[in-house]
C-alpha positions in Angstrom: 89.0 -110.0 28.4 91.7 -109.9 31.0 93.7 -107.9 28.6 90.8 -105.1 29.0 91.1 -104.9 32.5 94.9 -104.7 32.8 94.3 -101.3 30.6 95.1 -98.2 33.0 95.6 -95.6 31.1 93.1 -92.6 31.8 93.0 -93.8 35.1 93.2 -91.4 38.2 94.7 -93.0 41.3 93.6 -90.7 44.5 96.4 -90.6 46.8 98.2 -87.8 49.1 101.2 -87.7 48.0 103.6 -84.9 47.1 103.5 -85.8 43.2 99.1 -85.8 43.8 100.1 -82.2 45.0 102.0 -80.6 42.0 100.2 -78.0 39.8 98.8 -79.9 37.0 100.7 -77.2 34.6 103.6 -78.6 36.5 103.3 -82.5 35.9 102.4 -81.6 31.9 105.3 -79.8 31.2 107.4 -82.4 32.8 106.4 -84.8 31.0 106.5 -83.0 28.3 110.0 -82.6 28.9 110.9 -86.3 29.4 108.7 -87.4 26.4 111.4 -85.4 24.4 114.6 -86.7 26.9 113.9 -90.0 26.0 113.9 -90.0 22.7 117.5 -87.7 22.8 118.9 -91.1 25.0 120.8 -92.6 22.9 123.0 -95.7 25.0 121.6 -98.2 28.3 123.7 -95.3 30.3 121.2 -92.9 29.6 117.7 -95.2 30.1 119.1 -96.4 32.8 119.5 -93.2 34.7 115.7 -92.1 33.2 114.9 -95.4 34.6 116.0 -94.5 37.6 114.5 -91.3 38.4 111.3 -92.8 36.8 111.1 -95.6 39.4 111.9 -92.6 42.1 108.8 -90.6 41.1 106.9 -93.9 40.9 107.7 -94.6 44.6 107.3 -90.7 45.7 103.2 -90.7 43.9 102.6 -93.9 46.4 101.0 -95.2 42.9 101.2 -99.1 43.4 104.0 -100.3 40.7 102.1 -103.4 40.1 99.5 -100.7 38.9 102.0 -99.2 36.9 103.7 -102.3 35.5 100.2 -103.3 34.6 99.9 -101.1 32.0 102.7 -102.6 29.8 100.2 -105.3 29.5 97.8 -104.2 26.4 101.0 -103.1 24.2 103.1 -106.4 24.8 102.7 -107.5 21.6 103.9 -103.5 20.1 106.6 -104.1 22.3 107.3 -107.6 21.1 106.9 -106.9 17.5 109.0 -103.6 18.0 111.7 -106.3 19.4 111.4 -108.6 16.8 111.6 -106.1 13.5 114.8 -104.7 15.2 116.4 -107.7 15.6 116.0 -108.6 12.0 116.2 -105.4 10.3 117.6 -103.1 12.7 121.1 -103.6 13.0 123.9 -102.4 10.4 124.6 -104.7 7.7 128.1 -107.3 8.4 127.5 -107.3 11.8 127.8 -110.1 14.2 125.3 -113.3 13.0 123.3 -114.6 15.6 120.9 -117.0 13.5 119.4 -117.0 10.4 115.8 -118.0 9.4 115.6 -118.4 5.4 116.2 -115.4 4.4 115.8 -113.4 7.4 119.3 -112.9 9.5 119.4 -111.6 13.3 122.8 -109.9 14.2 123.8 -109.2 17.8 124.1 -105.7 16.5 120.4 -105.8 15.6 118.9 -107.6 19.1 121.1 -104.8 21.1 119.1 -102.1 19.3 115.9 -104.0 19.7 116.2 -104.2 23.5 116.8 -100.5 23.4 113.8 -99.2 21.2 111.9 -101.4 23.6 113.1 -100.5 26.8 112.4 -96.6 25.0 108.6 -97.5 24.8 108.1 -98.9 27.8 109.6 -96.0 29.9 107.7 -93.5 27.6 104.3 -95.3 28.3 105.2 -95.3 32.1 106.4 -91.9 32.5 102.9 -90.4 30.3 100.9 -92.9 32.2 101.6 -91.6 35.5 100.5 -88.3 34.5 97.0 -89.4 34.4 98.0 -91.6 37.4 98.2 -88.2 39.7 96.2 -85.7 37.8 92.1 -86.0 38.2 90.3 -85.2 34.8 89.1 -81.6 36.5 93.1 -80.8 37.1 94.5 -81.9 34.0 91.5 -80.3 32.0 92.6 -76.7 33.7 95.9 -77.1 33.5 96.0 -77.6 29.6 93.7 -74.8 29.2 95.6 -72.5 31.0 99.3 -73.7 28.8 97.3 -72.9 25.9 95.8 -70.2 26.5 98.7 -68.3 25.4 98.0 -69.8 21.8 94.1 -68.4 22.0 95.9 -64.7 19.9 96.2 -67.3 17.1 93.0 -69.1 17.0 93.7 -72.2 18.8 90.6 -73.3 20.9 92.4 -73.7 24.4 89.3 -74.6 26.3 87.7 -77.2 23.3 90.8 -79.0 23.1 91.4 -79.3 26.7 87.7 -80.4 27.3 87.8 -83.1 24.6 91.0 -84.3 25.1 90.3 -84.6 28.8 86.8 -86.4 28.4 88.7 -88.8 26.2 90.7 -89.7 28.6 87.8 -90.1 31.2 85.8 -92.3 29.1 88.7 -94.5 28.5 87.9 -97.1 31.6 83.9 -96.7 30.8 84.3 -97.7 27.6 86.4 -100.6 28.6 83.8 -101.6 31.2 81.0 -101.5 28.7 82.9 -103.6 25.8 84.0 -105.7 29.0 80.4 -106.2 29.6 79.3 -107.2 25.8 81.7 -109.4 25.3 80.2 -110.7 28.3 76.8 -110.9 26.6 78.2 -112.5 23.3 79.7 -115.2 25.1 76.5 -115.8 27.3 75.4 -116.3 24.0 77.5 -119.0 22.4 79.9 -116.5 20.8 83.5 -118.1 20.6 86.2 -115.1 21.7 89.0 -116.5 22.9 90.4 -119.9 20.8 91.6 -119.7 16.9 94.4 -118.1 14.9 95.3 -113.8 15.4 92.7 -113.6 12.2 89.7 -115.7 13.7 89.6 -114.0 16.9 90.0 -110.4 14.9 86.7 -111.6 13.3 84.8 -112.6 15.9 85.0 -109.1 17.1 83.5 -107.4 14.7 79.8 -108.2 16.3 81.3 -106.3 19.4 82.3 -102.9 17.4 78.6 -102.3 16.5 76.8 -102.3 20.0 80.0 -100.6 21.4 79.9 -97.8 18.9 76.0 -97.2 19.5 76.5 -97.4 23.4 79.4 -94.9 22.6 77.3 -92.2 20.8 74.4 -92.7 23.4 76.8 -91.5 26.1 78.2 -88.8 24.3 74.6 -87.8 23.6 73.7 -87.6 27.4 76.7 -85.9 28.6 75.8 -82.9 25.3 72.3 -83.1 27.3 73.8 -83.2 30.9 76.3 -80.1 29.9 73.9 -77.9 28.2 70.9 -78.8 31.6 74.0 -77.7 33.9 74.4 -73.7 31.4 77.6 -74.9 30.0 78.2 -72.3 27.2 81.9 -73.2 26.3 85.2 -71.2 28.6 83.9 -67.9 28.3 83.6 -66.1 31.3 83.8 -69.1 33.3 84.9 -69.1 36.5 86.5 -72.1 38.9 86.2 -72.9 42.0 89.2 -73.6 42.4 92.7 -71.8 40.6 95.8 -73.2 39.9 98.6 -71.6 41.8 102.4 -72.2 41.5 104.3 -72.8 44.8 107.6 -73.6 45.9 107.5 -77.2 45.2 106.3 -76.4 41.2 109.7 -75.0 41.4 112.3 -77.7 43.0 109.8 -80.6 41.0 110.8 -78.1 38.0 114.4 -78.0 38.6 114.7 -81.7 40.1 113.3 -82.7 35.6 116.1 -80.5 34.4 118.6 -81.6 36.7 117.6 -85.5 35.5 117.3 -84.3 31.8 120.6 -83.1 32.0 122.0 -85.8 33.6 120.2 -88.1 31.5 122.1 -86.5 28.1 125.4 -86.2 29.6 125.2 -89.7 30.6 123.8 -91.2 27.6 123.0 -88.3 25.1 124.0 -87.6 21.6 
């Protein structure tokens, strides 16, 4: 249960601050952009650096880093297993023994490689996290509409797909409180969710996946009824009360991404 409440992603943190302030258009390409510049790092030189202007942007969105950090929580054991399958299978063949466990041998090769896959995830699921950290649902809804729009000429749905995929990221922390809340109920009831083996406790989740699946439904239910009450028809002629503008700080956030991508690959890149 504490491992439910540590989960922030879909979250929107209000705050003032000049990363708040950025065109939503703005934040999505840019993390766009680092998605793809941390994958091209390829040495410690080059995360750190990422790292670095991460932790800069962090401070500059006045989002709390415990907040951030907090995160990291629900995918610690991706992370560990990540560490662990590198360290045993990840590094080149005759290299530098470490241990061995039966047949399974860890080379120094192998754990160097497993710190930096990990230290990969973990600055991939910040930097993506603090786009929902400084974008509200309504922002980042219109602002993936209007990048895709573009792609309307060849039948992609720009305003669906930015609808859905921006209600499932606002229904993210409901749905958390609710199984939060059944789990709650189970327990009240004698249910056992917290002691045995990985396996048990996989079990004894089951009864929670029916009641949250038909508490899931129900709500998408009322928000089709809510939408179509309120004349939602779809993005046709629909108008906003308020548009998305580029100004001058779109374009030194813009070239302050390229200049760290850039530095990023010269420093650590292929």
């Amino acid at each position: 249960m504490e491992l439910l409440r540590s989960l922030t992603i879909g979250q929107y943190v209000p705050r003032a601050s000049p990363v708040h302030r950025l065109d939503p258009r703005t934040k999505i390409l840019a993390t766009t952009v680092l998605m793809v510049v941390v994958f091209l790092a390829r040495d410690f030189r080059g995360l750190g650096v990422f790292a670095a202007f991460l932790a800069g942007a962090v401070v500059l969105s006045q989002v709390p880093a415990g907040f951030v950090l907090r995160g990291l929580r629900p995918i610690w054991f991706l992370l560990l297993l990540t560490l662990v399958l590198q360290v045993f299978f990840g590094g080149a063949s005759g290299g530098t023994v470490l241990w061995r466990l039966g047949p399974l041998v860890a080379t120094r090769e192998g754990l160097v490689q497993g710190l930096f896959v990990t230290a990969r995830l973990v600055l991939l699921v910040v930097s993506t996290s603090l786009l929902t950290f400084t974008t509200s649902p309504v922002e980042l809804a219109d602002g993936m509409e209007r990048l895709l729009n573009p792609f309307r000429r060849l039948g992609v749905p720009a305003h669906e797909l930015a609808m859905m995929m921006t209600i499932a990221l606002r229904f993210i922390p409901t749905l958390v409180e609710e199984t939060e809340k059944i789990m709650k109920a189970q327990m009240a009831r004698g249910a056992d969710l917290d002691t045995g083996g990985p396996l048990r406790r996989a079990r004894a989740l089951v009864p929670i996946l029916v009641p949250l699946f038909v508490s899931a439904f129900r709500r998408a239910d009322e928000l089709a009824v809510a939408m179509e009450a309120r004349g939602y028809r779809g993005g046709e002629g629909r108008t906003r009360m308020k548009q998305l503008r580029y100004r001058a700080r779109d374009l030194w956030a813009g070239l302050v991404v390229v200049g760290a991508s850039v530095l990023v690959l010269w420093s650590g890149g292929p």
